[in-house]
N, C-alpha and C positions, 0 to 999 in steps of 0.2 A: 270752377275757378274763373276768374276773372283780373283782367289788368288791363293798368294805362302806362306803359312802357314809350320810351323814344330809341329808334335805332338811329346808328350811325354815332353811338359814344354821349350821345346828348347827357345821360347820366349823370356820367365821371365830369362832365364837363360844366353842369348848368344844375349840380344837387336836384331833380325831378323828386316832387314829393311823393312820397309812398305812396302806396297804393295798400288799401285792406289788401292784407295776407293771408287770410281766409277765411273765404265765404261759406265754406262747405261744400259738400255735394251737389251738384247741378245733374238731372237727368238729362239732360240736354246741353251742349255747347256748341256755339256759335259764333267763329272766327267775324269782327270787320276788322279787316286791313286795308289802311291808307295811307303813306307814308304823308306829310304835310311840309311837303319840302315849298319852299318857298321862295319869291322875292329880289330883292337884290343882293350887293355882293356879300354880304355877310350873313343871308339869311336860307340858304340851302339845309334846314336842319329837316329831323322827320318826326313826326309824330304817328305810333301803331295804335291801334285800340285793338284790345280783345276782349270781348264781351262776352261772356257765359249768358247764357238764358235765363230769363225772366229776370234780369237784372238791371237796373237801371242807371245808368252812368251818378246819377247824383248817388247813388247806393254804394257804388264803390270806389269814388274817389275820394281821397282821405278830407278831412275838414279843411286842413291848412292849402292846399289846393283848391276847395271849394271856396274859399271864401277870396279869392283873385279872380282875377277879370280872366274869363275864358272867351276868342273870341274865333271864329271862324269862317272861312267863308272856300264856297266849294265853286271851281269854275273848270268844269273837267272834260268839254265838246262830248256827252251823253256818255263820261268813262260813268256816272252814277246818278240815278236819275231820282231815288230818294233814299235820303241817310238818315232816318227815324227822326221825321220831321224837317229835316234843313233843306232846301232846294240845292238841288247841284247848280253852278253855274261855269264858273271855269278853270281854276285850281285851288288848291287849297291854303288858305292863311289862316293862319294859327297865332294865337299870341296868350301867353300866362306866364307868370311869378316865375313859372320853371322853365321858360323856352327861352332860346337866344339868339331870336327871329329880331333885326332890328326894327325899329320902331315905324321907321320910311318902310317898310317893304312887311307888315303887319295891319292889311288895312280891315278892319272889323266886319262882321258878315251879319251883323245885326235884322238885313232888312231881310235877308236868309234865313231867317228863323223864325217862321210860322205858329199859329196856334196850336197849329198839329202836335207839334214837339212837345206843347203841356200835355195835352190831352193823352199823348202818348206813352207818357214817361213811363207807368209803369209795364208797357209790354215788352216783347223781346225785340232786340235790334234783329232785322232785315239781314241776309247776308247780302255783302255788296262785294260785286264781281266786278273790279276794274277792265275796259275793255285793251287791254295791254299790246303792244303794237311795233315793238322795236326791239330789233337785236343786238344782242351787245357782247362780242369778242375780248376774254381774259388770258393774255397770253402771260405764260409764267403763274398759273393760277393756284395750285400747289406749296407756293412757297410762303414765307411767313407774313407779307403782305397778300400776296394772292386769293388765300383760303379766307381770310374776315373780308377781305375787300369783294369776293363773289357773293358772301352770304348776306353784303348790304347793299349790293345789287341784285340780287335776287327778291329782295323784300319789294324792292319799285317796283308799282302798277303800271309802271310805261313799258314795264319790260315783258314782252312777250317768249323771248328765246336767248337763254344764256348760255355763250359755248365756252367750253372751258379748256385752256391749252396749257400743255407743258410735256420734261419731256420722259416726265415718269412719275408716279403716282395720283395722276390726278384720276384714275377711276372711283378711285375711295370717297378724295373731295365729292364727288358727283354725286355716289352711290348716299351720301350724307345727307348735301343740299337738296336731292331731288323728295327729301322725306318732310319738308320746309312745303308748308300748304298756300302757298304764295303765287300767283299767275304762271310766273317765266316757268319752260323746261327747260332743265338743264341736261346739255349733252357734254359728252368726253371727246377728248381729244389727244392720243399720246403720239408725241416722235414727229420728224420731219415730215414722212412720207404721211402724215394727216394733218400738218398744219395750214394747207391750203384748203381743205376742206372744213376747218376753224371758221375758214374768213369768209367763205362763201354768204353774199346777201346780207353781210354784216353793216348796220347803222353808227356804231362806236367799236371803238378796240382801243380796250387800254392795254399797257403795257407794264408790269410792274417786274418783269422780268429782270433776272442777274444775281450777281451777289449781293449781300448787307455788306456795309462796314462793321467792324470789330473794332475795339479797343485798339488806341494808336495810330489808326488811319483816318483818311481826308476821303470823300467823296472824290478826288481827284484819282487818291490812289486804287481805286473802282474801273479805271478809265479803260486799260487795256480789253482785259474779259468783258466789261459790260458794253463795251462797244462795239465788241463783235457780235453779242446776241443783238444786241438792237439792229443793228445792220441787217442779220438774215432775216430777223424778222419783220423790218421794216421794206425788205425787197419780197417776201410774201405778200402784207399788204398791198401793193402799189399791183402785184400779179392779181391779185383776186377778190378786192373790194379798196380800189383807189378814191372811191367818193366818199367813204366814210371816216368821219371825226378822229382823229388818232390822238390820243393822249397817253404821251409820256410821265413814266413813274420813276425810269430806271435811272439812277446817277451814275457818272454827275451828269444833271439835266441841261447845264449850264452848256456842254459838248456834245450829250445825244440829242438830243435836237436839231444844233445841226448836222449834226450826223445822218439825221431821217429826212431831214430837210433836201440834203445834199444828194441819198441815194433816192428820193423820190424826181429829180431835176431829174436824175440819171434816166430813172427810166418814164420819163415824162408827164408824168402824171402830179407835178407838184402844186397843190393847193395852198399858200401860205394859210388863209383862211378857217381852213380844217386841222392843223398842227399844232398840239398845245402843246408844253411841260407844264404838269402840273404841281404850281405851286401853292395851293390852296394852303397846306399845312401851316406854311409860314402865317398864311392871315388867320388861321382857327387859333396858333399859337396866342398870336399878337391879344388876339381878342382877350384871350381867357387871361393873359399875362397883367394885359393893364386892366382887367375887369376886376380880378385877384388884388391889384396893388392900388388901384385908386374907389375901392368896394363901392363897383357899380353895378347894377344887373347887366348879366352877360345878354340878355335880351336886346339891350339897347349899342350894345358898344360894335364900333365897323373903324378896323383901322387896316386902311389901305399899305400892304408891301410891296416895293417895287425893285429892279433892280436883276436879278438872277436867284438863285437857288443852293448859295454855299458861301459859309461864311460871311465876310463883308458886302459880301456881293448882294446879300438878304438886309432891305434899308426898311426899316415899316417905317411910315408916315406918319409921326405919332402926332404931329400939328394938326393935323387932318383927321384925328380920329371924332369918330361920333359918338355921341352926344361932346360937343366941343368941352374939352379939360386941357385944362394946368397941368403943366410939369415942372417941376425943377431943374434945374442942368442935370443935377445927381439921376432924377429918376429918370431920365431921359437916356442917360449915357447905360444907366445898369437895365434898363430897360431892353435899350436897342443891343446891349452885347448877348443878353439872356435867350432873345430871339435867334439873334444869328448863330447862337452853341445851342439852342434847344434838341438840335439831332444829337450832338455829342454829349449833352445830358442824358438822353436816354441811352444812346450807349455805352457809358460808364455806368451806370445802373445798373444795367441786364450783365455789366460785367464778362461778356466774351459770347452771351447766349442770346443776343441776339441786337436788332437795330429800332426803330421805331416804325412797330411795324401796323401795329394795331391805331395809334391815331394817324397815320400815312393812311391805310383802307377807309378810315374816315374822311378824312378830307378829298381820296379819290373819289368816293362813293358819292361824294356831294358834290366834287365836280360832272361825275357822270349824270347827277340828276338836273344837275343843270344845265348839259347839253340835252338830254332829253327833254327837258321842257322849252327847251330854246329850239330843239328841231319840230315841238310839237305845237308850235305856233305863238307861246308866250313873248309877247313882244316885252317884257319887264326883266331881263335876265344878264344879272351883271357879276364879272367874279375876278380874279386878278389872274393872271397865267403869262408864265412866259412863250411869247409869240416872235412872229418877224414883226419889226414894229420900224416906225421911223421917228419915234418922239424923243431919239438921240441921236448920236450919231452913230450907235452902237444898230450891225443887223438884226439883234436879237435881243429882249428888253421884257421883260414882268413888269405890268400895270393892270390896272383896271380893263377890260375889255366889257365890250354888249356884243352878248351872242343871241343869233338868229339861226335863222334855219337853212343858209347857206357855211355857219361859222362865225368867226369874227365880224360882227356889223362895223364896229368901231374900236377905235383905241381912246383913252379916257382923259385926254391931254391936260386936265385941269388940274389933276395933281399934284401935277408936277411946276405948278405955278405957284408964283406966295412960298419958296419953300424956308426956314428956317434958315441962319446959318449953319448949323448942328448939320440939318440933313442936307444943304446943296456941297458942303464940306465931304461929307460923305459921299455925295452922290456922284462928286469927280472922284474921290479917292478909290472909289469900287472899279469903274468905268476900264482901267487900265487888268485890271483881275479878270476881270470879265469879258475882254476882249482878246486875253489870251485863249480864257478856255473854249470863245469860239472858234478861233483860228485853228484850235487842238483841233476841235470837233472837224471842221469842213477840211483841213488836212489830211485827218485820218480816209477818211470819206473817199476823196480824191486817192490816195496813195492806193488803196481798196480797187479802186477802179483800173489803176494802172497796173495793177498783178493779175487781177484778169485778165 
């Protein structure tokens, strides 16, 4: 058997052309996996290969794939020292018909591709063993986000050790992923009295922990209950691995944040730096949204969201987006409402059974791959997140960010220049939404501290 599959949803999202559905019997098979996460802020996507023996990539990728521009380029500090014929160099970019790698952050790996790679074509691909390196803490990992969001972090060659928490059934998750021929091992983690042992030597921890909304309700109305888990398990972190990346999943993000913000100050260890919510989703949405309505390849399209993580409060930049396009008033307005109900879309959908939880583990899984390659020295790594920012007057603010290997290098101030009146309209109109729900958040926080 043999395929050319993308993880992390790329599929559903960007039509990937088939792949021959069968080859036959192979005596031999032979895993490469490399995820091809890439670039900048819109370009975190992955590409797997798995290559059966004696098979040659031109062999089994479908025509309509083969006749687009495949390009790639490997730059990975000795994670792969030869990919059947490509020279490693330092990560991976990827670009074809079917990826939705933008165009700025797809740079061709031509000079990567050796004679070798003819000569070679027809033998079998090399197994390639990433040298993987970083551990990565899933708290809440059981649950309808948690369980797809570990098994596309477990797929990442950066990931050497994935521990998995919650506060019951996640031995099963484990006993499943650990059957996944992928670098990281994953360990279990059930109940309080082991969730400090979760975080031990932990490089990231995300968080996707809490309840879903159902039908009827507001990420606000999330607030009570999920602000207590965030809390205990944001005063474990700061107990047993305060230096590491923490990304928030759990809503509303717009209040846990600083919620984690607040009890990390508490107990000293607060890194504005290292503190994301991760709003990635809104910018995957955007993408596909106006890629869908103005039929452009999703390869090319990067449209920056700024602002917070619920309702109004979610602005995409749609003047700003890339490759520069037109919009109407109309498509502008049905655009930017589409975006901001995109959660409530899928929750009326699933109708009472559940929230959006499968493209959420996407877009966390490509935020995580993006702090991992920003802690792994990629000075090229740009995504949106809501962070403590000052490019409002607001303490907390979703934009553009460049992460490094301490966290946030910067904030992306140029965004939010030139804007439209459509979106500087908006972008007071949110400001007052959104400076409630931080005051909920660091309120709560506080009050917390005073009942202790």
């Amino acid at each position: 058997m043999a395929s050319l599959s993308r993880p992390y949803g790329c599929d559903a999202l960007c039509g990937v052309a088939n792949v021959a559905p069968n080859l036959g019997a192979m005596a031999e098979e032979i895993d490469v996996s490399y995820p091809f996460a890439v670039g900048k802020m819109a370009s975190a996507s992955a590409t797997t290969l798995s290559v059966g023996s004696a098979a040659s990539l031109g062999s089994i990728v479908s025509p309509k794939l083969q006749s687009k521009a495949f390009d790639a380029k490997f730059k990975t500090r000795n994670y792969l020292k030869n990919f059947s014929g490509l020279k490693a160099e330092a990560f991976v970019r990827c670009e074809s018909e079917s990826s939705f790698l933008g165009k700025e952050s797809a740079a061709a790996l031509r000079q990567s591709v050796t004679p070798k790679a003819q000569k070679e074509k027809q033998r079998s691909w090399n197994h390639v063993q990433p040298q993987a390196s970083y551990k990565v803490a899933v708290l809440g990992a059981a649950g309808g986000i948690g369980q797809p969001l570990s098994l596309l972090i477990k797929m990442s060659p950066l990931v050497s050790s994935l521990h998995l928490y919650d506060i019951a059934n996640v031995k099963g998750v484990v006993a499943d992923l650990s059957h996944c021929n992928t670098p990281a091992q994953v360990s279990d983690f059930t109940g309080a009295s082991e969730l400090a042992n979760s975080l031990k030597g932990v490089d990231v921890v995300v968080i996707p922990a809490g309840i879903p909304r159902r039908p009827g309700m507001t990420r606000d109305d999330l607030f009570s209950i999920n602000a207590n888990i965030v809390t205990a398990l944001i005063e474990a972190v700061a107990d047993n691995c305060p230096d590491a990346f923490i990304h928030i999943i759990s809503n509303p993000i717009n209040s846990t944040v600083p919620i984690a913000a607040e009890v990390l100050k508490q107990k000293g260890v607060y890194d504005p730096k290292k503190l994301f919510g991760v709003t990635t989703l809104d910018v995957v949405r955007a993408n596909t949204f106006v890629a869908q309505k103005k039929n452009l390849r999703l390869i090319d399209v990067d449209v920056p969201v700024i602002g917070g993580h619920a309702g109004i409060t979610i602005l995409p930049l749609l003047s700003k987006t890339k490759p520069s396009t037109t919009f109407t008033d109309e498509e502008v307005q049905e655009l930017t409402v589409r975006i901001q109900n995109a959660g409530t879309e899928v929750v009326e959908a699933k109708a009472g059974a559940g929230s959006a939880t499968l493209s959420m583990a996407y877009a966390g899984a490509r935020f995580v791959e993006s702090s991992l390659r920003a802690l792994d020295g990629d000075a090229d790594v740009y995504e949106c997140s809501y962070v403590q920012s000052d490019l409002t007057e607001l303490p907390f603010f979703a934009s553009r960010v460049k992460l490094g290997r301490k966290g946030v290098e910067a904030l992306i101030s140029s965004d939010l220049q030139g804007l439209t009146e459509y979106e500087q309209k908006a972008l007071e109109a949110l400001k007052p939404q959104l400076k409630a729900s931080i005051e909920k958040g660091i309120a709560y926080a506080q009050k917390q501290t005073v009942t202790s």
